[in-house]
FIKOLZA-1660 file (N, C-alpha, C; in steps of 0.1 Angstrom, whole numbers, plus 5000, padded with zeros to 4 digits):
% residues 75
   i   px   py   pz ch aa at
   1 0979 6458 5778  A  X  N
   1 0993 6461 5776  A  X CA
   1 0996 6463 5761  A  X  C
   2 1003 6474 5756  A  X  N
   2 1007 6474 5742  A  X CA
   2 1020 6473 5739  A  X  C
   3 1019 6467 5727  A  X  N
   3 1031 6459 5720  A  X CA
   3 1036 6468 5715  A  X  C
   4 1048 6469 5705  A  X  N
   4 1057 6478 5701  A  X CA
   4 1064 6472 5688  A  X  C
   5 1063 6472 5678  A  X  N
   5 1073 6470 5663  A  X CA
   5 1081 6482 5658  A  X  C
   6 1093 6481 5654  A  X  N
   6 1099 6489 5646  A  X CA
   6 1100 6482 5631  A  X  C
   7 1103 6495 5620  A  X  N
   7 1101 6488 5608  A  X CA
   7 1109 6504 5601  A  X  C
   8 1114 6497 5591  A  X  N
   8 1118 6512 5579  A  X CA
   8 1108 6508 5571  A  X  C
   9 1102 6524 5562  A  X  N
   9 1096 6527 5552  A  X CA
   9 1102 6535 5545  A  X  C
  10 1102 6531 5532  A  X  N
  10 1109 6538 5522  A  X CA
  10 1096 6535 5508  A  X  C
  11 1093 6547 5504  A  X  N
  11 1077 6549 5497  A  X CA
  11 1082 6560 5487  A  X  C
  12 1082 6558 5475  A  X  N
  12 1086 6571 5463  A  X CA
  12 1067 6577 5467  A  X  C
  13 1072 6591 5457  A  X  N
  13 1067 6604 5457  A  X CA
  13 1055 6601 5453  A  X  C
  14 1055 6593 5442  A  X  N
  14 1047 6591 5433  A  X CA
  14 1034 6578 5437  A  X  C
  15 1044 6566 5448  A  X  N
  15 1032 6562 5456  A  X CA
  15 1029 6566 5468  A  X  C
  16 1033 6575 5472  A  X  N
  16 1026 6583 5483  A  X CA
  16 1017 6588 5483  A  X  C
  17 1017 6596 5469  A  X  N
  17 1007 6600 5465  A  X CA
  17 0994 6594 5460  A  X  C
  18 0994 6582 5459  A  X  N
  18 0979 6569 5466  A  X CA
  18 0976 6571 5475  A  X  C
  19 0986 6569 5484  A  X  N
  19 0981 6567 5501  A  X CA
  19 0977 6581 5505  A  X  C
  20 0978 6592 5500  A  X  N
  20 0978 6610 5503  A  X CA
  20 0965 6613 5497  A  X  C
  21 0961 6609 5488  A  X  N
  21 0947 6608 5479  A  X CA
  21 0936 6595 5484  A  X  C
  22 0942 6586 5492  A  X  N
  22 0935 6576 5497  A  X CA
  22 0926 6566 5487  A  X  C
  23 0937 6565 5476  A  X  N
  23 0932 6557 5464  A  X CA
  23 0943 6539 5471  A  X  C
  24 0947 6539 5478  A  X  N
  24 0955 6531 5483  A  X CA
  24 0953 6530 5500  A  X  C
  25 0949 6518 5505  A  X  N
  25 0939 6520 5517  A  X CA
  25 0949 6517 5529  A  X  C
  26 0955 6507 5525  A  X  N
  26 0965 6503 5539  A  X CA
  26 0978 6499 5535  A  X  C
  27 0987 6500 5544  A  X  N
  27 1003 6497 5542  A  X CA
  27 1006 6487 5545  A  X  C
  28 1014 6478 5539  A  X  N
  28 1017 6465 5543  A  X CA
  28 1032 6463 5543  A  X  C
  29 1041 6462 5559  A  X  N
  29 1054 6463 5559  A  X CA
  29 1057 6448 5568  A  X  C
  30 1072 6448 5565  A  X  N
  30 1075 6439 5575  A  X CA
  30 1086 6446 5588  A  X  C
  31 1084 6441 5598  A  X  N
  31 1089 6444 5610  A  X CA
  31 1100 6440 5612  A  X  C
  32 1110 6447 5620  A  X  N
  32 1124 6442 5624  A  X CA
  32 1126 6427 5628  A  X  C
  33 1118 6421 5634  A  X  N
  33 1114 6408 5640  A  X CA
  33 1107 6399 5626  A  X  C
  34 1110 6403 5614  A  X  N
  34 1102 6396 5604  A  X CA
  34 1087 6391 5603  A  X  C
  35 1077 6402 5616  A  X  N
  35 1065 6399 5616  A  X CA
  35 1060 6407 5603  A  X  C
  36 1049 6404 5597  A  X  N
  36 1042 6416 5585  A  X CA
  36 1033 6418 5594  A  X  C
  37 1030 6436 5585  A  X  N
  37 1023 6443 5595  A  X CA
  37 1013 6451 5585  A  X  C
  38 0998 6448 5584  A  X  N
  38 0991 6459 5579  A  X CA
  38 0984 6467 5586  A  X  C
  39 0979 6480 5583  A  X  N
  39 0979 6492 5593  A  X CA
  39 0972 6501 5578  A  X  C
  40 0961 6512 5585  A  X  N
  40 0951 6523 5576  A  X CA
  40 0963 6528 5570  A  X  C
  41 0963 6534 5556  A  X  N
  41 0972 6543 5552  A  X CA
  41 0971 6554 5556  A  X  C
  42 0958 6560 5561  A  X  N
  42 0955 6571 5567  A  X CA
  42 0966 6571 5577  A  X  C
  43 0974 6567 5584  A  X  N
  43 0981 6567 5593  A  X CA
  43 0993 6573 5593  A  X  C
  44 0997 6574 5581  A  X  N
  44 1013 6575 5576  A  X CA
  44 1012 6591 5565  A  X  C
  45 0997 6595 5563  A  X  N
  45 0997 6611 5558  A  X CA
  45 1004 6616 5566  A  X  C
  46 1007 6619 5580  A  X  N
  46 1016 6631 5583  A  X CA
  46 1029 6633 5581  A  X  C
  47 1032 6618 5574  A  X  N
  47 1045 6615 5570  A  X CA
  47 1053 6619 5559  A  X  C
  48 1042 6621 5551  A  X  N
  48 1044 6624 5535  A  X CA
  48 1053 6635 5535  A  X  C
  49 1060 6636 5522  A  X  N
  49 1065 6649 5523  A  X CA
  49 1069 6648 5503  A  X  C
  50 1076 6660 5499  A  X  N
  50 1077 6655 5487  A  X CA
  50 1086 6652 5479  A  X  C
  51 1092 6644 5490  A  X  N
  51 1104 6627 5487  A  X CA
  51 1095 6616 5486  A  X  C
  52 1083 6616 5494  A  X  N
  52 1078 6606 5495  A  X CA
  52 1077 6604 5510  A  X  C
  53 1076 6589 5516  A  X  N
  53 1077 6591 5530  A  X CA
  53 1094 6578 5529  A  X  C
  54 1100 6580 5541  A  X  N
  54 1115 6580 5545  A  X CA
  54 1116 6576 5558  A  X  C
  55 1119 6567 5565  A  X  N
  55 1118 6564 5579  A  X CA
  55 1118 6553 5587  A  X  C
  56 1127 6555 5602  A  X  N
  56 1128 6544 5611  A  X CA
  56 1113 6550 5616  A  X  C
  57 1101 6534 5619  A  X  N
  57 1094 6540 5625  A  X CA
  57 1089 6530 5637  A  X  C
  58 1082 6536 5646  A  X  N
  58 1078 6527 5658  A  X CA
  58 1062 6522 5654  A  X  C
  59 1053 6514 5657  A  X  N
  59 1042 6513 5661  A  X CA
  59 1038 6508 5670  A  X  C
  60 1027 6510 5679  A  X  N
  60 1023 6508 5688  A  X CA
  60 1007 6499 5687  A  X  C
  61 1005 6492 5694  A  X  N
  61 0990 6485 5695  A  X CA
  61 0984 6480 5704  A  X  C
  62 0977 6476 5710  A  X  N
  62 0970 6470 5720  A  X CA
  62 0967 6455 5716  A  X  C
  63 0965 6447 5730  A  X  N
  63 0961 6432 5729  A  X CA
  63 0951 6427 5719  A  X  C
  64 0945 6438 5712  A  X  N
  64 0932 6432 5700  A  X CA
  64 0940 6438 5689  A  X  C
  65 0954 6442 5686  A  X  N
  65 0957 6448 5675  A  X CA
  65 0955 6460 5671  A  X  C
  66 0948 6468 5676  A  X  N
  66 0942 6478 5674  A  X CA
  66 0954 6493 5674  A  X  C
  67 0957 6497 5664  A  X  N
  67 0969 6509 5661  A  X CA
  67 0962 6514 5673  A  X  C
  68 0976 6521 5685  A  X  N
  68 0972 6531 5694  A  X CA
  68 0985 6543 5686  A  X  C
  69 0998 6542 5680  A  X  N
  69 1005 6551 5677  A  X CA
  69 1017 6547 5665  A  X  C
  70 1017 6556 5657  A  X  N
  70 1023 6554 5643  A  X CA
  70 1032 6563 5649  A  X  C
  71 1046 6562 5650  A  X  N
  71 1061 6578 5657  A  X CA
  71 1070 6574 5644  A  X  C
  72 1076 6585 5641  A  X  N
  72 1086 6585 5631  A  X CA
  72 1098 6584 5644  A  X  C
  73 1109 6577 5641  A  X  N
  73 1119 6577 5653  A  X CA
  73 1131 6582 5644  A  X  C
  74 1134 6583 5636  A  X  N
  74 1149 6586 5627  A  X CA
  74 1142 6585 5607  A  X  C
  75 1158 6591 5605  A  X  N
  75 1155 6592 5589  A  X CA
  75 1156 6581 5589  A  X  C
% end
C-alpha cells in the first residue's frame, strides 16, 4: 500500500542549479504533518525552471519507503 505526503518547495535558481548539475544529491524537506523527508535530487529535475523550483508537491512511496511518484499539485 503507498503512503502519500505533501510538502512546499521553494529552491532559488542558483541552488537548483546543484541539484540540475547533480553536484547536490538529495533533498531534504519537511512534510505537512511535520515528518522530514529525504528523497534523490534526481527527482525534482523536471521541476526546475529558471526561478528555480516553486511548489505544492505530493509524494508517493511504498511500505519499504521506496519513492514510487514526485507530482507537482499547485504553484
Amino acid at each position: 500500500m503507498a503512503s502519500e505526503l505533501r510538502f512546499r518547495l521553494a529552491i532559488s535558481a542558483d541552488e537548483a542549479g546543484r541539484y540540475y548539475q547533480g553536484t547536490a544529491h538529495s533533498v531534504v524537506v519537511t512534510a505537512e504533518n511535520g515528518q522530514k523527508l529525504q528523497f534523490p535530487a534526481s527527482h525534482i529535475r523536471p521541476f526546475i525552471n529558471q526561478l528555480g523550483v516553486r511548489g505544492y508537491f505530493s509524494i508517493q512511496f511504498d511500505k519499504n519507503n521506496k519513492l514510487i511518484a514526485l507530482k507537482k499539485i499547485a504553484d
